[in-house]
N, C-alpha and C positions, 0 to 999 in steps of 0.2 A: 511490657515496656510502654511508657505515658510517651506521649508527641505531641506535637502543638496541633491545634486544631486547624481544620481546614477553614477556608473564608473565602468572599468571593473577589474575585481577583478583578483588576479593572484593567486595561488596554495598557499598557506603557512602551515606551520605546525604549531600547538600551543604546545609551552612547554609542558610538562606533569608537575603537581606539585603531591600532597601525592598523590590520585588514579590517576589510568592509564586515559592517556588522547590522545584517538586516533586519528590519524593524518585529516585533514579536512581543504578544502580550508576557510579561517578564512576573502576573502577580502581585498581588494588593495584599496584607492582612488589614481588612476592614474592622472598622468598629463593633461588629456582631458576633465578633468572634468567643466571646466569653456567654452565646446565647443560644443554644445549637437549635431550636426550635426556627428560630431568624435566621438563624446563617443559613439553613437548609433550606426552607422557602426563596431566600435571597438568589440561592444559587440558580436555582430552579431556570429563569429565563437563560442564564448563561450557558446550562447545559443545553439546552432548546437551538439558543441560536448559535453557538461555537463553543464548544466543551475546551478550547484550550484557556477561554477568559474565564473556566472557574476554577483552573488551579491558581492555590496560594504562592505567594513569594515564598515562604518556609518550607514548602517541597522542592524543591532547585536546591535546597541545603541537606534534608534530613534523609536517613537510610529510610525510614519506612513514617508515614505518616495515615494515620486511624482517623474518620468519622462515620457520622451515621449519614443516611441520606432516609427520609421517610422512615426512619426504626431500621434502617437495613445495615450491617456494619462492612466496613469497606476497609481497606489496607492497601496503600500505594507501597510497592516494594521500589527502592531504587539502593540497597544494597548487593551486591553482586553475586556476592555470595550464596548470599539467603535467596535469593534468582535463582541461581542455581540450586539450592537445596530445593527449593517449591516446586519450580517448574521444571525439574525434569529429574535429579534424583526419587524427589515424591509427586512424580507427574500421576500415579495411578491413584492418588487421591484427591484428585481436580475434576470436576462435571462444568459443564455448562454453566455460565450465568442464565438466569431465567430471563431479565432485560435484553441481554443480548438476543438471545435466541429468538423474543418476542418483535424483534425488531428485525432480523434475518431473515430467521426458519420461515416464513409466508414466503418469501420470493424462492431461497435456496433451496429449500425440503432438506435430502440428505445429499446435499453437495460434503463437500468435505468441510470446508469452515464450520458446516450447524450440525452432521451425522455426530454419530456418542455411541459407546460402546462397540458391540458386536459389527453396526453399523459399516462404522470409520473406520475397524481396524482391518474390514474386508478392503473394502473401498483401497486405503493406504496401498494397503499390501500387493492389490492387483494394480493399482495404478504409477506408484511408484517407478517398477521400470521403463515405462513409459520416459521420466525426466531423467534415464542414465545417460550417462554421455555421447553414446553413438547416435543414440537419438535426438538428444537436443545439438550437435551438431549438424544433423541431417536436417534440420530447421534454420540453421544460416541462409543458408543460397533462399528461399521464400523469401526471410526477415528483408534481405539483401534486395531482390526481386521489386519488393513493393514499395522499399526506403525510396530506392533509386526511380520508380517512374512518380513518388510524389515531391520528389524533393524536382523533380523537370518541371514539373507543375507551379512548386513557388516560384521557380527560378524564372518564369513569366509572369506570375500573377501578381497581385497588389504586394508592396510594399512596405503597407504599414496595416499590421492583421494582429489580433487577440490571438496569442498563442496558443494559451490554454486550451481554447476549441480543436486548435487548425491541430495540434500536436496527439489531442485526444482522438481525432478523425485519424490522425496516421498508426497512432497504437493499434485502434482498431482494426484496420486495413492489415498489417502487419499480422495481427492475432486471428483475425481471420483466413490469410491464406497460410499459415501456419494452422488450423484448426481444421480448414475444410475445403483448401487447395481455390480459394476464392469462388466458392460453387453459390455463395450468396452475397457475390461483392455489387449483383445489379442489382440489389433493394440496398447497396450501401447508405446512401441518405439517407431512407428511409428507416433502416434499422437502427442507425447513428443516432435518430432521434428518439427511439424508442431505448437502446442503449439510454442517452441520455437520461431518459424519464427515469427508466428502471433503476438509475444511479443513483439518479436525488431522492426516490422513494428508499432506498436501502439507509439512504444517510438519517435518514432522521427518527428521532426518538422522540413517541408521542408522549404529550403529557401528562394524558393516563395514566401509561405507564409505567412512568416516573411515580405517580403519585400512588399507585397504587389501587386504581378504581378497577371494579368487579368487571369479568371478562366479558360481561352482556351489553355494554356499552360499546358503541362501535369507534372505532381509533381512524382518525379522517384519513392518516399516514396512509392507511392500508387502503382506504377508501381512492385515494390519489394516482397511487402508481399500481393498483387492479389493472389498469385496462395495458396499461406497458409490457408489464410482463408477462400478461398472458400473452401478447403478440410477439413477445420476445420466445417466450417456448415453443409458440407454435414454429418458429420460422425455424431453428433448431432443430426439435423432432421432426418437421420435415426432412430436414438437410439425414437428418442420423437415419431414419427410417427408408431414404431413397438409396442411401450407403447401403444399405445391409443387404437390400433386393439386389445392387449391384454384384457384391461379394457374395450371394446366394448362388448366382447368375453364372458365377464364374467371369466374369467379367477386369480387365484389369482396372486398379482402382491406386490413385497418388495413396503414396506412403505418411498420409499427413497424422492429425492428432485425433481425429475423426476414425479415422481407420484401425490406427492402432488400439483406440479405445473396442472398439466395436469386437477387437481380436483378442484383449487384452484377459488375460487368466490362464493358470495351469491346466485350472481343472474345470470341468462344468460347475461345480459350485460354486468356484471363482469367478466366473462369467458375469460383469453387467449387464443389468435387463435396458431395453430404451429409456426405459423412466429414469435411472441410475446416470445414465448419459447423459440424458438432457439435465438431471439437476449438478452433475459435475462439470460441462460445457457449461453453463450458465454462471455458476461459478467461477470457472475460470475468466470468465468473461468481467463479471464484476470484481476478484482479485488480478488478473493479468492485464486487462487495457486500463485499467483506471492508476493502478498504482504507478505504473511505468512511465504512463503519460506526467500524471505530473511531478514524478522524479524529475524529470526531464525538461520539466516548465519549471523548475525551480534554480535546474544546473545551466539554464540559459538565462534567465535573472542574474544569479550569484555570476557568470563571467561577465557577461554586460558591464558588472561594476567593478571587478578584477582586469585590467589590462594586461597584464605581467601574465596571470595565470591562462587569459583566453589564449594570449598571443604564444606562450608554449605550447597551449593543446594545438592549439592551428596549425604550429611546425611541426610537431607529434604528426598528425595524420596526414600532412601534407608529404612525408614523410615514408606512410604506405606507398607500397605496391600491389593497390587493391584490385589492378589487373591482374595479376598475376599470385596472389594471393588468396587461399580460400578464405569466405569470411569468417566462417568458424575459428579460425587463426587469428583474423585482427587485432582481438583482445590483452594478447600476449605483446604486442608492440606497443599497446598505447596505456604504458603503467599509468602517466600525468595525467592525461584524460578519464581513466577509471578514476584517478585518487582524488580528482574535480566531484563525479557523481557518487562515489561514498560520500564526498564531506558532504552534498547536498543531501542523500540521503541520513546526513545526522543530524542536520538542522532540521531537515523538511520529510522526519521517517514517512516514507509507503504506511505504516501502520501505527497508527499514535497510542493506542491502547489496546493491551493485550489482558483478557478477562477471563476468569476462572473464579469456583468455586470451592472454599476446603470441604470436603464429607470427613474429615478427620481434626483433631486438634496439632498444630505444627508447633515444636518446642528446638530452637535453634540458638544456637548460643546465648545472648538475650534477650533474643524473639521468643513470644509466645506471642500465637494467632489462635484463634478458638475456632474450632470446627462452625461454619457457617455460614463463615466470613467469606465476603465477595474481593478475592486479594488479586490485586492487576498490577502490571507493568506498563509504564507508558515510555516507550522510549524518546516523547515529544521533552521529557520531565528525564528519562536515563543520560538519553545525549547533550542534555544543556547542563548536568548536575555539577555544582561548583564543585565537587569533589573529587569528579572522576576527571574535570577535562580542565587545561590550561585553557584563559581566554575562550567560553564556553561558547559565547555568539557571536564569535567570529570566524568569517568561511576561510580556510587554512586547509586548501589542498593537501598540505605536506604534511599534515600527519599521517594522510592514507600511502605516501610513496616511500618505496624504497624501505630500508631499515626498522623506519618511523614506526611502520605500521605494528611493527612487533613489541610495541610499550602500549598500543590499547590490549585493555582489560577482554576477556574473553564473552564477560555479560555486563560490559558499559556499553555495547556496541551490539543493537541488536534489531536491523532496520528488516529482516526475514521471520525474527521472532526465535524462538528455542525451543530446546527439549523435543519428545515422539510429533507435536503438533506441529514442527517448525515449517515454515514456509515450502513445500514441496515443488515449488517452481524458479527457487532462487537463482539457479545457474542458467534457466529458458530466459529469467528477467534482465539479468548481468549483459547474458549475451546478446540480445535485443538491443538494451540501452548501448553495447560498444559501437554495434553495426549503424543502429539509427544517429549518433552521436558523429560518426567517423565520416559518413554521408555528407550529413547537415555542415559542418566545421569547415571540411573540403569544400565546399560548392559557396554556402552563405556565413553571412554574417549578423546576428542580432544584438540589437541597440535596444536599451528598452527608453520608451520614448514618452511615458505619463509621467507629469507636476508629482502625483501625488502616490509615495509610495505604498504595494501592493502590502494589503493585508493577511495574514495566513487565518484560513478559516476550518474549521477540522468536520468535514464531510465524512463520505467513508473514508478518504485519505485528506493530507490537508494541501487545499488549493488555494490560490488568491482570491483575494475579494474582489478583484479587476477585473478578470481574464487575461492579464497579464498582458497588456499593450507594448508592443516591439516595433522597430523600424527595419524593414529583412532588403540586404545589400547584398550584391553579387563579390562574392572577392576576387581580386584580380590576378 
């Protein structure tokens, strides 16, 4: 099948029509596009500094759109179908992209995002029950724990504070005593920054490696966030390593993620070694606080500029009976408030790009992909696709509530990802986001208070170009 070439896209904003329609590079076909040699250098800075300014306007329209980048040949799928045929019917003909990995695998090792093979399917397997439901409800009352002594904290503190950060401090906080019963929340600063670091070293893609220059060149990426994360593992395999002597010990020890990891397996072959922990805690750390947090900095954005929809979630949980209700429970009373952070999660996916390789040639009704081909899904390009969504950029709670929600497409909608690799922390993420959402609502109120509206920039997740400046009011 022939598609329009890709091109470099330039910044635009989309009208707003009835609901609020936040601002969002929407796509350029430039003039180069008939030159692929130029279109691909051209693009080059915009994957560097935001990969969402180098998708085309003609991907928001077409099921599947082909070019090369450096000789390499690519395939954006945003048929659904064909989604599902790739990625998870013929998911056992998918490997790793080599970019990805070369951009991950240093900090990850064999977390589960970068393990392959024999690897990941130990790993899945043994850690899987881990996120069943007795357990990730047995993570409430923590989630709940740590919302509520940081949300006393705003409730004295400044006023007018960058979200972005203050929210990514509380993801952490939260994931932390949910990971290791807060046995390292007194280096929290200090780990927050190194977190930090570790974050912005994962996001980026050197230009090497884009280009394709020989492995004995040293890539500065790696050179930058070295010292982070080695201090980020170290603080970890302590924490795992003083765990094990305790449970050696005989010792009683919290039931947290930490522990169960450490227990986690049928069999002794099954068993994770320390090393396997620490690179699945780290992991979790760079897919669970980062994605969550700025879900959550995007669904306090989108209500800010929604009256109608904040002032129902507000009644919504004002509503609980969070004394008397466990919080694992919450999430079942506050549909409007969930269907708030789905819609933000489809404007604003946890994961913009989902990448694999074909080892096979794919032949799909009028798809043909040739074995080789680096074929991705990006749900930043699924969730906005004029084909699958009425009024694409506009935030519209109500299609996640009630009824509604049973007219989305089963792979137009995919802010977890799909198939055997799907997001294996999606219901620990849901239930976090209700508790911390349900807290914050009840108690404050956020105004977002900057001239100039927040641009979406695509890190390892996409965050504002701001830090997302708010005005935080006590409600009465």
């Amino acid at each position: 099948m022939t598609t329009a070439p890709a091109s470099v896209s330039q910044p635009q904003l989309q009208a707003a029509a009835a609901q609020f329609a936040p601002p969002y590079p929407v796509g350029r076909d430039g003039p180069y596009q008939n030159f692929i040699w130029l279109r691909t250098l051209m693009q080059v800075p915009n994957m560097v500094r935001n990969p969402l300014e180098a998708f085309a306007k003609f991907q928001f329209d077409a099921p599947v759109s082909r070019y090369k980048l450096f000789h390499k040949p690519f395939a954006l799928i945003s048929d659904p179908q064909l989604i599902r045929h790739i990625f998870v019917e013929r998911a056992d003909i998918l490997a790793a992209e080599p970019l990805r990995q070369k951009v991950l695998r240093p900090a990850l090792r064999d977390g589960m995002l970068t393990a392959e093979g024999d690897v990941w399917r130990r790993a899945r397997r043994t850690i899987a029950p881990i996120f069943a439901p007795r357990h990730v409800e047995g993570f409430a009352e923590a989630m709940q724990r740590a919302t509520t002594a940081f949300v006393d904290e705003m409730e004295t503190g400044p006023k007018q504070v960058n979200v972005a950060p203050v929210l990514a401090r509380l993801a952490y906080l939260v994931l932390s005593e949910t990971l290791f019963s807060g046995d390292i929340n007194e280096e929290s600063e200090t780990i927050l920054t190194h977190v930090a670091q570790f974050l912005e070293h994962l996001s980026n893609v050197d230009p090497l490696d884009l280009m394709g220059a020989p492995e004995w060149l040293p890539r500065p990426t790696l050179l930058r966030g070295r010292g982070s994360t080695h201090k980020l593992r170290e603080v970890v395999r302590e924490a795992a390593e003083k765990r094990e002597r305790r449970i050696a010990d005989g010792e009683d020890v919290p039931e947290d993620f930490l522990t169960l990891l450490l227990r986690a397996g049928d069999t002794e072959k099954d068993r994770l070694s320390i090393e396997e922990i620490e690179d699945n805690i780290i992991t979790f750390i760079a897919a669970g606080h980062e994605t969550t947090a700025r879900a959550l900095t995007w669904t306090l954005y989108l209500l800010a500029h929604d009256q109608p929809a904040r002032d129902r979630a507000e009644a919504e949980v004002d509503a609980l009976d969070l004394d008397n209700t466990p919080p694992h429970l919450w999430g079942a009373s506050m549909p409007w408030t969930t269907a708030c952070f789905e819609e933000s999660m489809r404007l604003f996916p946890p994961a913009a790009v989902i990448l694999r390789t074909l080892t096979e040639d794919v032949s799909y009704n009028e798809f043909d992909i040739p074995k080789g081909t680096n074929v991705y899904v990006s749900p930043w390009i699924l969730h906005r696709h004029t084909t699958l969504w009425e009024r694409p950029a506009e935030f519209d709670p109500s299609r996640f509530f009630a009824e509604a929600r049973n007219d989305i497409g089963r792979f137009a909608y995919l802010p977890f990802g799909m198939g055997p690799r799907v997001c294996i922390g999606a219901s620990f993420a849901m239930q976090e986001a209700q508790i911390i959402l349900a807290l914050l609502l009840r108690r404050l109120r956020f105004d977002y208070s900057a001239t100039r509206k927040p641009w979406p920039v695509m890190k390892i997740t996409i965050q504002p170009d701001n830090q997302m400046p708010m005005r935080i009011s006590r409600r009465t």
